[in-house]
C-alpha positions as semicolon CSV with decimal commas, in nm:
position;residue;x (nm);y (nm);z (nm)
1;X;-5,714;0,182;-6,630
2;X;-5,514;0,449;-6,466
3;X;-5,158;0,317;-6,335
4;X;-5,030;0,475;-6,038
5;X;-4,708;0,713;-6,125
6;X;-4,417;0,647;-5,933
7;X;-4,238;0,959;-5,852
8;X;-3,848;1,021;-5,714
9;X;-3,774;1,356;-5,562
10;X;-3,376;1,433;-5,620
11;X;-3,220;1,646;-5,434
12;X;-3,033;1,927;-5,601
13;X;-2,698;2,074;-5,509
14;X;-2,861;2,375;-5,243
15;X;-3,037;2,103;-5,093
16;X;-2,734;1,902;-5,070
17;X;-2,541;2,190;-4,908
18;X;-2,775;2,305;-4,675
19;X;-2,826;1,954;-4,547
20;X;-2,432;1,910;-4,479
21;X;-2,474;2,220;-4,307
22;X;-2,732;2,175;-4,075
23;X;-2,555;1,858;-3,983
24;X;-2,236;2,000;-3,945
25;X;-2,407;2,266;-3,701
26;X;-2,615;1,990;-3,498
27;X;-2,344;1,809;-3,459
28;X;-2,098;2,133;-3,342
29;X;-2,377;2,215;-3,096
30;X;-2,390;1,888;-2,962
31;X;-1,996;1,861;-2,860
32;X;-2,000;2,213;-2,704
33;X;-2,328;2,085;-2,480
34;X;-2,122;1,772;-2,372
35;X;-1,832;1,966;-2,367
36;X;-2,027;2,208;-2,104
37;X;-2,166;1,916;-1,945
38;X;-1,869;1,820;-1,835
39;X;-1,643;2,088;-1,807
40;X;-1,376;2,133;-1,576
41;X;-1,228;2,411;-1,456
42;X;-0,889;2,456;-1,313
43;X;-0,728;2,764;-1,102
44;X;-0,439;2,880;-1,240
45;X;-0,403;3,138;-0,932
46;X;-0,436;2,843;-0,658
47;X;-0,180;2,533;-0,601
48;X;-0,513;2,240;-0,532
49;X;-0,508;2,103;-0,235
50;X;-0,595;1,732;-0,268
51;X;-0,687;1,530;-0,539
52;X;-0,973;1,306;-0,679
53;X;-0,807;0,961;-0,716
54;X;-1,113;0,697;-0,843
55;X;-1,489;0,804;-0,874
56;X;-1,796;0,584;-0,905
57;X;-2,064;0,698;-1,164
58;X;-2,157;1,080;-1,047
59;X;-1,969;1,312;-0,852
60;X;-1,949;1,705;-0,897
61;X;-1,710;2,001;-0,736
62;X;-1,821;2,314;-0,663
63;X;-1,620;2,572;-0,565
64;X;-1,647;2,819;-0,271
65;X;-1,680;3,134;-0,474
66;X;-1,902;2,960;-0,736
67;X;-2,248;2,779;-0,803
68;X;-2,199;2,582;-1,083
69;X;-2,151;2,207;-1,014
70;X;-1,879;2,022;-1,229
71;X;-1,894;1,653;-1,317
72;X;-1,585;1,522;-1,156
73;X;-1,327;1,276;-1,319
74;X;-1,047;1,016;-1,213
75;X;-0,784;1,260;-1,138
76;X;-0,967;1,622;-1,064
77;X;-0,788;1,842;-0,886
78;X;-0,959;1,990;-0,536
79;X;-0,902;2,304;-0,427
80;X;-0,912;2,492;-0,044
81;X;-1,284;2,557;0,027
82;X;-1,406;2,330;-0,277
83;X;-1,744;2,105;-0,214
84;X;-1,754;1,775;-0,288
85;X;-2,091;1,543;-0,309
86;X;-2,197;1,200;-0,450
87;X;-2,553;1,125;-0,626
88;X;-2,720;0,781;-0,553
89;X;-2,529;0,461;-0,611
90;X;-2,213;0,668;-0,648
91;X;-1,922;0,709;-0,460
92;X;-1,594;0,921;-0,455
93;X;-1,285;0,878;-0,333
94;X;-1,002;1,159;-0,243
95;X;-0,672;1,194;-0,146
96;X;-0,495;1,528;0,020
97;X;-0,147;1,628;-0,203
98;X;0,090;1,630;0,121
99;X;-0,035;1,389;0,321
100;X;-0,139;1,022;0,320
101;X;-0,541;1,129;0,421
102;X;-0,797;1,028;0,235
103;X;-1,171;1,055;0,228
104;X;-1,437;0,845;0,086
105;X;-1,773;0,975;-0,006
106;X;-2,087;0,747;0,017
107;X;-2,355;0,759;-0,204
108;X;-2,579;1,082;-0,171
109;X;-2,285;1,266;0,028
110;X;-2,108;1,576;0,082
111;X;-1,814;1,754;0,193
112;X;-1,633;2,098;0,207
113;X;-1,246;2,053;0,176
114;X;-1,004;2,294;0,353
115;X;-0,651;2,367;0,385
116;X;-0,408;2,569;0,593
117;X;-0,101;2,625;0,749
118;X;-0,229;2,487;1,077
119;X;-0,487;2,234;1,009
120;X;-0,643;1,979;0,697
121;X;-0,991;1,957;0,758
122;X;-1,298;1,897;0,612
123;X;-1,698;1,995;0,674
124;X;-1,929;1,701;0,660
125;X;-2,223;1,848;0,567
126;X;-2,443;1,523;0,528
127;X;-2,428;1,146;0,418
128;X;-2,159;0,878;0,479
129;X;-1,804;0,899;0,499
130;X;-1,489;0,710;0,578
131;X;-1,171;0,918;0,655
132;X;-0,801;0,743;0,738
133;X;-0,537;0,938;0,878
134;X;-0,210;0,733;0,783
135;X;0,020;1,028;0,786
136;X;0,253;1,027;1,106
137;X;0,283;1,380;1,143
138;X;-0,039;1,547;1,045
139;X;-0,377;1,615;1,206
140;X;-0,737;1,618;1,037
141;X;-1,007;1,821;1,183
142;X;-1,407;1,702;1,067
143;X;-1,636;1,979;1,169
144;X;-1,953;1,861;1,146
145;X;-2,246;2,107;1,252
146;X;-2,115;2,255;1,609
147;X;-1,909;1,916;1,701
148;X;-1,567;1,904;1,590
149;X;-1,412;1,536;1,552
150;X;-0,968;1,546;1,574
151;X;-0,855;1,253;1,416
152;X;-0,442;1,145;1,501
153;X;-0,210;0,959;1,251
154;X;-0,309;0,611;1,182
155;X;-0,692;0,610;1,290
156;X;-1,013;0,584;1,042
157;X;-1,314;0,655;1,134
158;X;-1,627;0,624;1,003
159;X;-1,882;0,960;1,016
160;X;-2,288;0,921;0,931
161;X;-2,542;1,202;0,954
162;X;-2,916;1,038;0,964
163;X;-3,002;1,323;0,689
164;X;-2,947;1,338;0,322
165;X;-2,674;1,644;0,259
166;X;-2,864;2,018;0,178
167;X;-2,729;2,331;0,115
168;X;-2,930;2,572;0,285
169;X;-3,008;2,902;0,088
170;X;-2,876;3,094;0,366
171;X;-2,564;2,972;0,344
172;X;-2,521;2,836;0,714
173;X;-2,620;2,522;0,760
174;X;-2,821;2,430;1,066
175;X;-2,859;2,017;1,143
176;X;-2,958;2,026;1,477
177;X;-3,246;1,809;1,380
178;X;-3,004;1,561;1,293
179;X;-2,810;1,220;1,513
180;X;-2,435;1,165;1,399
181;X;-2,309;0,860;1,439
182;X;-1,841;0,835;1,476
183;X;-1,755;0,451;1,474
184;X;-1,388;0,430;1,507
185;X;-1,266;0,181;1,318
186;X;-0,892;0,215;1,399
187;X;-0,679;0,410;1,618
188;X;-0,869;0,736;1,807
189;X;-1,035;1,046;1,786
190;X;-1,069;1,349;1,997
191;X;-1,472;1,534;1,998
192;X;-1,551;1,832;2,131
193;X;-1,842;2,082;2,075
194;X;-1,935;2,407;2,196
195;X;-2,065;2,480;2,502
196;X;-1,891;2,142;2,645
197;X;-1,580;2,191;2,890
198;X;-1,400;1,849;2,808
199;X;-1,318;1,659;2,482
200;X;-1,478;1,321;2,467
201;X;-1,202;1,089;2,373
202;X;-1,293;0,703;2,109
203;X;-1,058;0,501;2,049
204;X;-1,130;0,161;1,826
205;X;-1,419;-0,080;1,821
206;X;-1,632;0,208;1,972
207;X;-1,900;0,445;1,821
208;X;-2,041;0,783;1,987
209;X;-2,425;0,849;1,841
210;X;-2,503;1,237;1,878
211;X;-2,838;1,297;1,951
212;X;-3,048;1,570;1,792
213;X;-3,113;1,845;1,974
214;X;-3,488;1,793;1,987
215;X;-3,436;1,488;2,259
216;X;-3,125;1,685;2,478
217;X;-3,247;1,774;2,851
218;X;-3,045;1,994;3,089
219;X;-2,986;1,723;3,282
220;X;-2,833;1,434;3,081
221;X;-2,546;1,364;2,782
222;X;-2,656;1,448;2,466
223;X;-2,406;1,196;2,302
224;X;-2,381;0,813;2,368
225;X;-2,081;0,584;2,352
226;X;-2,163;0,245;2,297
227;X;-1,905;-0,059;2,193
228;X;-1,914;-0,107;1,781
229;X;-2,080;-0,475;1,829
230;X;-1,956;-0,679;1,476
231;X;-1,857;-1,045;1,444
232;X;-1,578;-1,088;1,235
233;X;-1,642;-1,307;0,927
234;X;-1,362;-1,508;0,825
235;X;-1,170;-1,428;0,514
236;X;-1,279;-1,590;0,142
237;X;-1,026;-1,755;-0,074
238;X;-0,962;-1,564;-0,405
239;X;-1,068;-1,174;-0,216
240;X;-0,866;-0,952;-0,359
241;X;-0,815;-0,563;-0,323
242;X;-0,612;-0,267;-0,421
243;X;-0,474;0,068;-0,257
244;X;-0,333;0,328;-0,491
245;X;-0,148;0,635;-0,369
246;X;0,037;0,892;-0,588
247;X;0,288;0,914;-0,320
248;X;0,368;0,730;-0,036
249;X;0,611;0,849;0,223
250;X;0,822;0,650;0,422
251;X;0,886;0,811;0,742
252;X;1,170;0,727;1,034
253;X;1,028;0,508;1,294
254;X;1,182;0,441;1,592
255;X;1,044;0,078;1,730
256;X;1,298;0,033;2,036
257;X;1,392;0,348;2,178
258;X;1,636;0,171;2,445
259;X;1,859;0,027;2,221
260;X;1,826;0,319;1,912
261;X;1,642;0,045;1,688
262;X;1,489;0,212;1,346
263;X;1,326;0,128;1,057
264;X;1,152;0,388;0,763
265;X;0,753;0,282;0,692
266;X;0,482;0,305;0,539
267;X;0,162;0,283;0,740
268;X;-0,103;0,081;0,584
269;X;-0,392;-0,015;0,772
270;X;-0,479;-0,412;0,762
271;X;-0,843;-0,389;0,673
272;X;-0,759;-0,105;0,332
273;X;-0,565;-0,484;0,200
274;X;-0,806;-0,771;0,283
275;X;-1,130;-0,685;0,401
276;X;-1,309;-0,523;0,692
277;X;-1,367;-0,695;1,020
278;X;-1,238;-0,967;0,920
279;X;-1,073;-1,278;1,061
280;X;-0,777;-1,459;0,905
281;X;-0,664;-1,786;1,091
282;X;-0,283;-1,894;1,089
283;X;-0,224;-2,110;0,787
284;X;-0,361;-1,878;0,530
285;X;-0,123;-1,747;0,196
286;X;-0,140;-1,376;0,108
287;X;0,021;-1,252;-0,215
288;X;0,120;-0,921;-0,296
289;X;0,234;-0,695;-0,606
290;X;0,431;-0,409;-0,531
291;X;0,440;-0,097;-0,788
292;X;0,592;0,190;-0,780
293;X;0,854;0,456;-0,889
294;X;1,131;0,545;-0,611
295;X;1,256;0,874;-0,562
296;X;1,581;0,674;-0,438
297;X;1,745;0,356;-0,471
298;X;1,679;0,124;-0,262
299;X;1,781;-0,230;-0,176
300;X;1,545;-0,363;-0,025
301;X;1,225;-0,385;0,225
302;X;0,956;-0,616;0,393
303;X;0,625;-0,565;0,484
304;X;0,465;-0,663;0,834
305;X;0,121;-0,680;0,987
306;X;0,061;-0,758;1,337
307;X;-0,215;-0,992;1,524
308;X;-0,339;-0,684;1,729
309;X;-0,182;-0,871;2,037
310;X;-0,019;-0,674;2,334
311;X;0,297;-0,675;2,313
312;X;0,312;-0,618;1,953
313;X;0,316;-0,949;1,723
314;X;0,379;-1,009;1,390
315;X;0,140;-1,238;1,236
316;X;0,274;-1,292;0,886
317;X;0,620;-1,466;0,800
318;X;0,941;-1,226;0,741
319;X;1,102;-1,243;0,439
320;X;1,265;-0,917;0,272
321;X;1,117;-0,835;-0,046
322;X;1,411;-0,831;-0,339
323;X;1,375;-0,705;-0,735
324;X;1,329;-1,045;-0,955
325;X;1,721;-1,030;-1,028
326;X;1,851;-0,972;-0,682
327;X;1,966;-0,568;-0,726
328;X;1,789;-0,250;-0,641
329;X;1,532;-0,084;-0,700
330;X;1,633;0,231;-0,903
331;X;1,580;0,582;-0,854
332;X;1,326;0,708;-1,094
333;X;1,275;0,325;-1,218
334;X;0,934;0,115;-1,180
335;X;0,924;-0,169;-1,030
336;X;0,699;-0,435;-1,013
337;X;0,733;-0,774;-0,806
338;X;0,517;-1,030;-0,641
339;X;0,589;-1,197;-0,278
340;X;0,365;-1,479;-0,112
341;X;0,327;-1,442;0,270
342;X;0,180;-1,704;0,518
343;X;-0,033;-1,584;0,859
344;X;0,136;-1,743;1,105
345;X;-0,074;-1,604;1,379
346;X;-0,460;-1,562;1,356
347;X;-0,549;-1,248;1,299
348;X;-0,877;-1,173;1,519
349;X;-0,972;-0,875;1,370
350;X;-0,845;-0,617;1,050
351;X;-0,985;-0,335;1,164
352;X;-0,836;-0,387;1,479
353;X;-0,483;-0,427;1,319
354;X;-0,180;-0,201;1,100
355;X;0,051;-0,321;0,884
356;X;0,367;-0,152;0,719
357;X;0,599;-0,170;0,505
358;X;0,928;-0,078;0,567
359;X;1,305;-0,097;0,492
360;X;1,614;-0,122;0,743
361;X;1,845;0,175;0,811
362;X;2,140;0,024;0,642
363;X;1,889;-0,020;0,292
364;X;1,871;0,350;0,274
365;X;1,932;0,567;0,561
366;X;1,698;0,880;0,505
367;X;1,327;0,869;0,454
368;X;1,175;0,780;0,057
369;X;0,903;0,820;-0,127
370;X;0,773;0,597;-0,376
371;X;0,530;0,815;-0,644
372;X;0,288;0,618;-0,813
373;X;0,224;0,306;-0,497
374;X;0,012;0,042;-0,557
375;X;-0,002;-0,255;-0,339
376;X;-0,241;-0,579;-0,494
377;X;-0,332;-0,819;-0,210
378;X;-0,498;-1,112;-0,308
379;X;-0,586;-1,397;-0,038
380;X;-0,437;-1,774;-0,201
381;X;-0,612;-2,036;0,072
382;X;-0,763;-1,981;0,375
383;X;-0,630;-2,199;0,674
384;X;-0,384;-2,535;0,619
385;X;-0,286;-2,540;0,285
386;X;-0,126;-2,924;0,160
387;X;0,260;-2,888;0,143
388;X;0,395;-2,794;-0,184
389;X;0,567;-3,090;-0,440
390;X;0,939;-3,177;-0,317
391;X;1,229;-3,008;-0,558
392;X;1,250;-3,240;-0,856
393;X;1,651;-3,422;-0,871
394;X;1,851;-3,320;-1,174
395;X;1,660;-2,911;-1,174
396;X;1,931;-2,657;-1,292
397;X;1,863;-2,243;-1,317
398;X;2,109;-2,005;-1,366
399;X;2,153;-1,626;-1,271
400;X;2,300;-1,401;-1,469
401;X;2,453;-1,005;-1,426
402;X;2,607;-0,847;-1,693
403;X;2,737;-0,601;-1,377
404;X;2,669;-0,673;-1,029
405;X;2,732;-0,439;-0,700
406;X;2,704;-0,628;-0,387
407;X;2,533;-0,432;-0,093
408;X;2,663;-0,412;0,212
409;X;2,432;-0,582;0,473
410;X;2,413;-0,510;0,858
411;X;2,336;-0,824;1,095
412;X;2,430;-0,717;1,434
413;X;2,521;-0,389;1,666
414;X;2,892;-0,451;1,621
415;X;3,134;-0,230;1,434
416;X;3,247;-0,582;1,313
417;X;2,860;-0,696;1,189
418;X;2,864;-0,647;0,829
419;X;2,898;-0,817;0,530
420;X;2,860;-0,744;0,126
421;X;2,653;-0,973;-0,014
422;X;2,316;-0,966;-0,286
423;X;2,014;-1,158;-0,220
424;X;1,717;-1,313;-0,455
425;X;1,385;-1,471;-0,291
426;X;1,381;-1,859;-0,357
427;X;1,062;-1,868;-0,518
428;X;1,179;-1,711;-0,833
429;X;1,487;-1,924;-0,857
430;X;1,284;-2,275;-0,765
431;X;0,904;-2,179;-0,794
432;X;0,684;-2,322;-0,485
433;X;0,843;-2,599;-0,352
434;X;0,972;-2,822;-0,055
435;X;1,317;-2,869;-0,001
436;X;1,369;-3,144;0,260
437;X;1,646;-3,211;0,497
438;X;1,943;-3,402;0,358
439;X;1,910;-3,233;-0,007
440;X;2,264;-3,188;-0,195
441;X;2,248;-2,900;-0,421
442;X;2,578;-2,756;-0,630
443;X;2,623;-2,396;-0,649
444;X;2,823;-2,248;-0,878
445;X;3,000;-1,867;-0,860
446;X;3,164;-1,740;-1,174
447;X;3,244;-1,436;-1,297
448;X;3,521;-1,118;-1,294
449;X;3,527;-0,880;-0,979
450;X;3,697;-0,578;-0,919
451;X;3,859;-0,659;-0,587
452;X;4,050;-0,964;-0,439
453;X;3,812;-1,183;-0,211
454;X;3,972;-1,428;0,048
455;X;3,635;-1,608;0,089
456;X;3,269;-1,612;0,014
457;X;2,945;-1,819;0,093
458;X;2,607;-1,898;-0,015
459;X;2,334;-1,874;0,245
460;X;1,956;-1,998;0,234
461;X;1,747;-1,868;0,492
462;X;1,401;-1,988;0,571
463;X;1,118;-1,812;0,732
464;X;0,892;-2,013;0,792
465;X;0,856;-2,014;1,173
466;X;0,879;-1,578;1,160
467;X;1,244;-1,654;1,240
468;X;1,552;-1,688;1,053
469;X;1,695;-2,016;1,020
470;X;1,982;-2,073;0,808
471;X;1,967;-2,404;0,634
472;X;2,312;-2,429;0,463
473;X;2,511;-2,308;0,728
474;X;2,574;-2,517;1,038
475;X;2,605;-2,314;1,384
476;X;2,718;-2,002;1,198
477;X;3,008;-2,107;1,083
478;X;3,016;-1,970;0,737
479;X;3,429;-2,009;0,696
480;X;3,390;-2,427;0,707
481;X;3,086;-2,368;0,410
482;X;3,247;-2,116;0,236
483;X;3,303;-2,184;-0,189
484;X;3,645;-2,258;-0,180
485;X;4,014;-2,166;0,017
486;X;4,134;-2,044;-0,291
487;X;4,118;-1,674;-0,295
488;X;3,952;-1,437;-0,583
489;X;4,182;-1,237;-0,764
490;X;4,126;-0,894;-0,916
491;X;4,001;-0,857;-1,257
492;X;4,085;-1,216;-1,336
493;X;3,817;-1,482;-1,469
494;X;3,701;-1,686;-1,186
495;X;3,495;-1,994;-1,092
496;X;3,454;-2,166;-0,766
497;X;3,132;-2,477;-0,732
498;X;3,073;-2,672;-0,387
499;X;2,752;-2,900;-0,322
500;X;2,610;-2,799;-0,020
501;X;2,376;-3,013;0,215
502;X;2,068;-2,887;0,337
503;X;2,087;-2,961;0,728
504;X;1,674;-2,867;0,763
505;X;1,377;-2,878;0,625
506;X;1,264;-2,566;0,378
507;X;0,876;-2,624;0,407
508;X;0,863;-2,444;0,119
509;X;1,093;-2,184;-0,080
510;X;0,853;-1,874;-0,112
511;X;0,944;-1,880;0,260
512;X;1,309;-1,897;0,145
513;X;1,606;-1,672;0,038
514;X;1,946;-1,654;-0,069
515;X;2,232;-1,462;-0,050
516;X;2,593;-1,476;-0,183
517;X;2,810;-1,357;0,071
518;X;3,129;-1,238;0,077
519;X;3,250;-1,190;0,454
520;X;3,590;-0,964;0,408
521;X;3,498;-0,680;0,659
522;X;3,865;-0,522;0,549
523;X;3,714;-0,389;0,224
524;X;3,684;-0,028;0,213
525;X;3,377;-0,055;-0,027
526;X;3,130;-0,311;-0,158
527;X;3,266;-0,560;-0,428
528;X;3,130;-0,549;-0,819
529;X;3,163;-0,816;-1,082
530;X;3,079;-0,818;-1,448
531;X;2,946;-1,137;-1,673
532;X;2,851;-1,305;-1,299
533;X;2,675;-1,642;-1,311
534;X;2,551;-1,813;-1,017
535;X;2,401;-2,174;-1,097
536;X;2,203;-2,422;-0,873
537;X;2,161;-2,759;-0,945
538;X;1,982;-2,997;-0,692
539;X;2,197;-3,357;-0,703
C-alpha cells in the first residue's frame, strides 16, 4: 500500500529577501496613498483668513486657484477665496482669525470664504448654514446667488437653499431655480438684490423665503416674510454644551451713556450655552467652567444674561466670578474655575436673548483678550430646587497666601468710593449650603503686611434676590464690625479674630461672597501681606 508523502516547502534566503521586500514596498505605498489622501496643503505666501475649529466626519477645502479637494482636519487653516463643503451626515464648523464670526456647515453644504479690507463675507453656494456675528465692530456679507444678506454684530441667522450645493462647469453658478429660506434667529439682517431699489430689513423670530424665479410675476414680491412660528420647549436637567474660541475679545461697552457707566464684554449669545428656543423658568441652577489664557491680569468678572424683557433685565443672579484662592487671574496663566448661577427670571425664549460676560472698569481698564476661551454650561435642576443642608456647628476652613496684594475695589461715583480689599466666592470656602439668620461665625485675620492699617472688615454678600445684600454688616456701618480698634503695624506679625452674627438669611452660599476689607482711603497704593491666614469657624 502506497502511503501518501508529506512534503514541506522551505523557503530559502532569496525567497526570504524578496518577501521582506515586497512587504516593505506595499507597505511604503500604502502610507504615501493615505498620506495623499489626506494631504494638506498650506500657503506659505498667504496669512489664512479663518480657521477650521471642530469637524464632523467629512469635510474638504478647495482652493480658488485649484481643483483638488483636501480632507479637512480640527484646526485647518482657510484661506481668502477657499471653498468649503460637507458630505452627508457631516458637518463643519469655522471661525474667522480677527473676528468673533463663525459659520457652521450642514450636512451636504458649501461655502466660498472671502476676505478684505472692507468686508468678511462668504458665498453660500448650496445646503444649510448657521452664521453668528458676535463681533461689535465688524460686518459679514452672505452673497447668495444675486441676493446679498448684511448681517450686524450680535445677530445669527440661519440660511437654506432647497438644492443640494453644485459647482457648475462654467464656473458661474446660476440657482435661479432655487427658494432660499433667512430665519433670523437673533438680532437683524439687511437683504438686498439686484434690480430691487430698497433693502428688505429681518430682525428676530422672522424668516424671508425667496422664491425661484420660475413662480416671480411682474406684478408681485418675489420674497415672503413670514413670523418664524416655534414653541419653545422647556429646558432638560443634565443638557450640557460647549463654545470654544481661540480668542475672545472683550470690547468697551458703554451701558448708560448719561451717567458715563462702562463695562468690557464678551458677547455670547444665550441659545450657543443651553439650547435653542428654549424656555428656562426662574428657579433653575446653571453651572459654568471658565477656561482660558489672559493676555492681562485681571481681577475679576461676571457673566449676565437677560430675560429678553424691555427695559433690559437680568435673569440670572450676580455674583462676580473670583480664581479658587481669591487673586487674579494672570497674564499668560490658565485658568480654570466653576460658578453656579440661579434664573431668577424666566427666560421665554434663548434665541430671543444675549448674554455676556464682562468685567468692571476698575478690574482692568482697557479691553482683553482671553486666547484659548471655553465656556462649559451645564443645566443642574430645572425649576424649584429643595434648599440646600444648613452649615454644620463646629465647621472650620482656613485660607492661606504665602503673598497676598489686595485690589483696590470701586463701589460708588465718589472720589471717596474705594476700598482695597480681596474677595473668594462662598461656595469654595463652605460648599452648597444655607446659612440662616442668627448664625455666629469667628473670623480670624493673621498675617505680616507691608503698610500700617487703622481698620479692616470682613464682608459676606448674598445674591440671591439679583441684589446685593450684605449680611454681616448692619446699615453700612463697617467701622462698628470692623476686626478690632487696634491698629496693624508695618512688617510686624499680626492677628486680630471677632465672631460675627449673621443679621439675614444666606439661602445658600454659591449665591454668597466674601471680602476682607480694609477701608483706609489715605493709602497711596493697595496693601500686601505675606504668610496671610484667614480662618472661619461657624460657633
Amino acid at each position: 500500500m502506497m502511503k501518501k508523502r508529506n512534503t514541506r516547502y522551505r523557503l530559502n534566503k532569496v525567497d526570504y529577501a524578496i518577501f521582506i521586500i515586497f512587504s516593505i514596498l506595499a507597505s511604503l505605498m500604502l502610507y504615501l496613498f493615505y498620506r495623499d489622501l489626506n494631504s494638506f496643503t498650506i500657503k506659505l505666501s498667504e496669512e489664512p483668513v479663518a480657521k477650521v475649529y471642530f469637524k464632523k466626519n467629512l469635510a474638504q477645502r478647495k482652493f480658488q486657484d485649484n481643483d483638488i479637494w483636501e480632507v479637512l482636519t480640527d484646526s485647518s487653516d482657510i484661506y481668502d477665496g477657499d471653498k468649503i463643503r460637507t458630505s452627508k451626515n457631516s458637518e463643519a464648523y469655522t471661525e474667522f482669525n480677527d473676528s468673533d464670526i463663525k459659520i457652521q456647515l450642514r450636512e451636504k453644504s458649501m461655502v466660498q470664504i472671502f476676505k478684505n479690507k472692507k468686508e468678511q463675507s462668504l458665498d453660500f453656494i448650496g445646503g444649510e448654514i448657521f452664521v453668528a456675528n458676535n463681533s461689535p465692530e465688524k460686518k459679514l456679507i452672505i452673497h447668495t446667488g444675486k441676493k446679498e444678506i448684511a448681517l450686524s454684530n450680535e445677530s445669527e441667522v440661519k440660511v437654506v437653499r432647497t438644492e443640494s450645493p453644485k459647482e457648475p462647469a462654467s464656473g458661474v453658478e446660476d440657482n435661479s431655480e432655487d427658494s432660499v429660506v433667512i430665519e433670523v434667529l437673533n438680532g437683524h439682517v439687511e437683504v438686498s438684490e439686484e434690480n430691487t431699489e430698497e433693502p428688505v430689513f429681518v430682525s428676530a423670530g422672522n424668516s424671508l423665503t425667496f422664491l425661484p424665479s420660475a413662480q416671480e410675476t411682474a406684478d408681485e414680491n418675489h420674497y415672503e416674510i413670514q413670523p418664524i412660528v416655534q414653541v419653545p420647549q422647556i429646558i432638560e436637567a443634565g443638557t450640557e454644551k460647549t463654545k470654544q474660541s481661540k480668542m475672545a475679545v472683550f470690547y468697551y461697552n458703554e451701558y448708560d451713556k448719561e451717567n458715563g457707566k462702562y463695562n468690557y464684554s464678551y458677547y455670547v449669545p444665550a441659545s450657543e450655552l443651553t439650547e435653542k428656543n428654549a424656555f428656562i423658568p426662574a428657579g433653575s441652577f446653571i453651572e459654568i467652567t471658565y477656561k482660558g489664557t489672559p493676555t492681562k491680569d485681571l481681577w475679576r468678572f461676571v457673566y449676565q444674561v437677560s430675560t429678553g424683557a424691555e427695559p433690559w433685565e437680568r435673569a440670572n443672579n450676580f455674583i462676580f466670578t473670583y480664581s479658587n484662592d481669591g487673586q487674579k487671574f494672570k497674564a499668560g496663566e490658565p485658568f480654570e474655575v466653576k460658578t453656579t448661577y440661579k434664573i431668577l427670571n424666566t427666560i421665554e425664549n434663548t434665541d430671543k436673548v444675549g448674554s455676556d460676560i464682562s468685567y468692571p472698569k476698575e478690574s482692568l481698564d482697557e479691553s482683553s483678550i482671553w486666547k484659548d476661551f471655553e465656556m462649559k454650561v451645564k443645566v443642574l435642576s430645572v425649576g424649584d430646587k429643595e434648599n440646600p443642608p444648613l452649615v454644620e456647628s463646629g465647621y472650620r476652613k482656613t485660607v492661606k497666601y504665602d503673598s497676598l496684594t489686595l485690589i483696590k475695589n470701586v463701589w460708588g461715583e465718589g472720589q471717596n468710593d474705594f476700598n482695597y480689599s480681596v474677595s473668594m466666592n462662598m461656595e469654595n470656602l463652605f460648599g452648597n449650603v444655607s446659612i440662616p439668620r442668627g448664625t455666629k461665625m469667628k473670623i480670624s485675620i493673621r498675617g505680616i503686611c507691608d503698610s500700617n492699617i487703622k481698620w479692616s472688615n470682613p464682608e459676606i454678600v448674598d445674591s440671591s434676590t439679583g441684589e446685593w445684600k450684605q449680611i454681616l454688616v448692619k446699615n453700612y456701618d463697617y467701622y462698628a464690625e470692623r476686626f478690632s480698634d487696634e491698629e496693624i503695624k508695618k512688617d510686624l506679625r499680626f492677628s486680630q479674630s471677632k465672631v460675627f452674627e449673621f443679621y439675614d438669611d444666606l439661602p445658600s452660599s454659591i449665591f454668597g461672597f466674601f471680602s476682607y476689607v480694609v477701608n483706609d482711603i489715605e493709602m497711596n497704593s493697595p496693601p500686601s501681606f505675606t504668610d496671610f491666614e484667614i480662618t472661619f469657624e461657624v460657633q
